[in-house]
C-alpha positions as a printed Julia matrix, in Angstrom:
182×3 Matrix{Float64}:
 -36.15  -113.69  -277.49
 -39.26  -112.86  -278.82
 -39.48  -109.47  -277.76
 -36.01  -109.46  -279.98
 -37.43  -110.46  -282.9
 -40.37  -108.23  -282.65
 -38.24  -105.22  -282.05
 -36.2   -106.7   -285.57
 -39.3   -106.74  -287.46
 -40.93  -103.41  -286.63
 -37.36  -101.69  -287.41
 -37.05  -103.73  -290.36
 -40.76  -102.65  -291.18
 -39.87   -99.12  -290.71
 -37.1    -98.99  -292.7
 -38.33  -100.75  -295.42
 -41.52   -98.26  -295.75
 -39.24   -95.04  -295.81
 -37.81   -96.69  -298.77
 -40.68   -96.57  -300.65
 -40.98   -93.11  -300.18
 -40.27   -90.6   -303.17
 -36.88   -89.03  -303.1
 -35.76   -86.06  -305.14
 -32.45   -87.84  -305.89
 -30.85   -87.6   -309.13
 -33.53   -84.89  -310.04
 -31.92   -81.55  -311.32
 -33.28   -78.16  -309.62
 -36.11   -77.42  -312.21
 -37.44   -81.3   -312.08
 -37.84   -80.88  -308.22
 -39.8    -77.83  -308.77
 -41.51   -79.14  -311.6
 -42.52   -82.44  -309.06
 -43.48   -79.9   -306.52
 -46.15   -77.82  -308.53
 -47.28   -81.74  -310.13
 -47.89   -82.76  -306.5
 -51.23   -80.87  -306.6
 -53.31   -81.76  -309.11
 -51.56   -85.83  -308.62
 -53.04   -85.1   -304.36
 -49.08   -86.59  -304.37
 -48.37   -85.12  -300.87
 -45.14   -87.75  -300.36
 -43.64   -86.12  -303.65
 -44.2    -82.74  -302.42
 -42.87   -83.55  -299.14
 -39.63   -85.15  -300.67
 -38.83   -81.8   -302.67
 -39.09   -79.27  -299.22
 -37.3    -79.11  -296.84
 -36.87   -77.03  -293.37
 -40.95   -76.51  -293.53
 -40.96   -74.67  -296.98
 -44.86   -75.84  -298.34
 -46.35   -76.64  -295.15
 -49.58   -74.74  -295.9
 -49.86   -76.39  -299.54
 -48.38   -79.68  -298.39
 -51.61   -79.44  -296.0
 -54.17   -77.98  -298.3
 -53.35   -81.68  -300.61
 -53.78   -83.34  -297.2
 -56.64   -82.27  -296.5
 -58.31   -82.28  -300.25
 -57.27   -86.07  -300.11
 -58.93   -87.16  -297.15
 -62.11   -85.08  -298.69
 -61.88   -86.33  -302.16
 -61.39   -90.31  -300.58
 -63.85   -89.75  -298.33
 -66.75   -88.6   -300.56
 -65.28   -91.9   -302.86
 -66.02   -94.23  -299.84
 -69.6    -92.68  -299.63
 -70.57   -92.14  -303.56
 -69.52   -95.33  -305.14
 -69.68   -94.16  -308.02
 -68.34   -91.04  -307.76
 -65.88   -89.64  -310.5
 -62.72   -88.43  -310.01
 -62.67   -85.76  -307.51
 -60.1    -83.35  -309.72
 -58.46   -83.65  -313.22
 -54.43   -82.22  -312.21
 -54.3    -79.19  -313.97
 -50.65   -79.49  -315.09
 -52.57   -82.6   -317.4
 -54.98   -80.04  -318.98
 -54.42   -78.86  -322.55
 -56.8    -76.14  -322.78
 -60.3    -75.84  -324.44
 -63.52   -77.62  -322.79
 -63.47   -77.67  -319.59
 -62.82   -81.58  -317.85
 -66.23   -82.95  -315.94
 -64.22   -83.21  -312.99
 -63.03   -79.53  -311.58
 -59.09   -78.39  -311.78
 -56.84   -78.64  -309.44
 -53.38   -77.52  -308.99
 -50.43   -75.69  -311.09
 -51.52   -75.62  -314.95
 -48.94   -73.3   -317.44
 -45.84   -73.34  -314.97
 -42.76   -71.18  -316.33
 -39.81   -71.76  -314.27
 -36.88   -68.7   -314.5
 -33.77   -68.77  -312.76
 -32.62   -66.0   -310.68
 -29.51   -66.33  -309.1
 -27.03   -68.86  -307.42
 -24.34   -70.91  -308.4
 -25.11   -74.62  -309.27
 -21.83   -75.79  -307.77
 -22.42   -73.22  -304.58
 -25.48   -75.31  -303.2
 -27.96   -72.54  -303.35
 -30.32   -71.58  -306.28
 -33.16   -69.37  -306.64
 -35.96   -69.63  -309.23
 -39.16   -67.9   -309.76
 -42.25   -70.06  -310.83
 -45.22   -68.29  -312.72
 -48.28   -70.87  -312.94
 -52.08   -70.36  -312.78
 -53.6    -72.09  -309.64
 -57.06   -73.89  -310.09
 -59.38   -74.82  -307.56
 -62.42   -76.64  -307.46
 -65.33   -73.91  -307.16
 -67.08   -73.9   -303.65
 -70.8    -73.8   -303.04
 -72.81   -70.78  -301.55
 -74.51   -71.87  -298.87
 -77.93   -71.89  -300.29
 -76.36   -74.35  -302.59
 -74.88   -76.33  -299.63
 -78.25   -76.32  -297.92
 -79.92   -77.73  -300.45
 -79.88   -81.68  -300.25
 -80.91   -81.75  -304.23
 -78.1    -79.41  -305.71
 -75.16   -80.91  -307.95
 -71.49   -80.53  -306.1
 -69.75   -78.19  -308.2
 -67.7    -79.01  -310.95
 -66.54   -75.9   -312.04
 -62.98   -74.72  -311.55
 -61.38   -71.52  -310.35
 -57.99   -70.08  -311.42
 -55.73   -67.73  -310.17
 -52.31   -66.31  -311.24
 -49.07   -67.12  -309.05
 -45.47   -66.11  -309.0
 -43.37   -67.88  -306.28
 -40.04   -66.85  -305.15
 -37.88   -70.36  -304.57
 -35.12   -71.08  -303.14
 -32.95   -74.52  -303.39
 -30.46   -76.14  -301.59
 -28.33   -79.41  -301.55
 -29.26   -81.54  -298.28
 -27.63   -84.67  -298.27
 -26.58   -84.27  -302.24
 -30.62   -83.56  -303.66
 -31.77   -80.5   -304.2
 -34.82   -79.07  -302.12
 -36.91   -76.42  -301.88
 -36.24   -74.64  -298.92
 -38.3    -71.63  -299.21
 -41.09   -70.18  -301.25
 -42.06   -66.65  -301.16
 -45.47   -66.23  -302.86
 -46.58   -62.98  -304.52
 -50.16   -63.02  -304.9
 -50.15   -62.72  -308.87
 -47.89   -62.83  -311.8
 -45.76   -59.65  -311.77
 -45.09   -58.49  -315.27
């Protein structure tokens, strides 16, 4: 019997934490892009894992990962440490934030092609991409030096493409191009 109840509970747990999770539902094509690219610079992994599907984002689903566990890290160790990015979708322009950039800042979303009653879409995204600049390693081996808190950018286009799973739209491919075609 107890066994029974367990087994109860931990599906009961289960289901109840996928709940929580973020969904793309009742979000039009552009907002689950627009989610997608805000996932960044918000280190909101979940969100951008609710607007993929079929794999589409791994590699940037991972970089956020990863730049999460860094960023929390480093928090546990410098109490007092500020935040580790400012989302660059948040930035107005001007000065510079004290904390470096991170993410999709100035995104223009076009459509392409597709029929919004025909389940597929495509959409090209234009953004600039910011990045937290990295030490040299003189920098790195020097126990005295500041981390950085300058920012990089770089321009993007992305190729998208949507579909309808279960009635939400997802992103089930991007196609990057290495800067903004004109």
């Amino acid at each position: 019997m107890a066994a029974v109840a367990a087994a109860i509970f931990i599906v009961y747990s289960i289901i109840g934490s996928r709940a929580l999770l973020p969904t793309t539902e009742g979000m039009d094509p552009v907002q689950v892009i627009e989610s997608y690219y805000q996932g960044f610079g918000k280190l909101d992994h979940e969100m951008m894992e609710a607007c993929v599907t079929g794999g589409a984002g791994k590699n940037d689903i991972n970089a956020v990962v990863t730049f999460f566990v860094m960023s929390k890290t480093r928090q546990a160790y410098e109490f007092n440490a500020p935040p580790p990015v400012f989302p660059a979708h948040e930035w107005q322009g001007g000065d510079l934030p004290a904390s470096p950039l991170f993410g999709a800042a100035d995104l223009r979303v076009e459509w392409l092609a597709g029929d919004y009653n025909g389940g597929e879409l495509r959409y090209k995204a234009d953004y600039t991409f910011w990045i937290p600049e990295q030490l040299t390693a003189e920098e790195a081996l020097n126990p005295d030096s500041a981390p950085p808190s300058g920012s990089l950018s770089y321009p993007r286009s992305d190729i998208l493409t949507l579909v309808r799973k279960r009635g939400n739209w997802r992103i089930a491919e991007i196609n990057r191009v290495l800067g903004m075609e004109t």
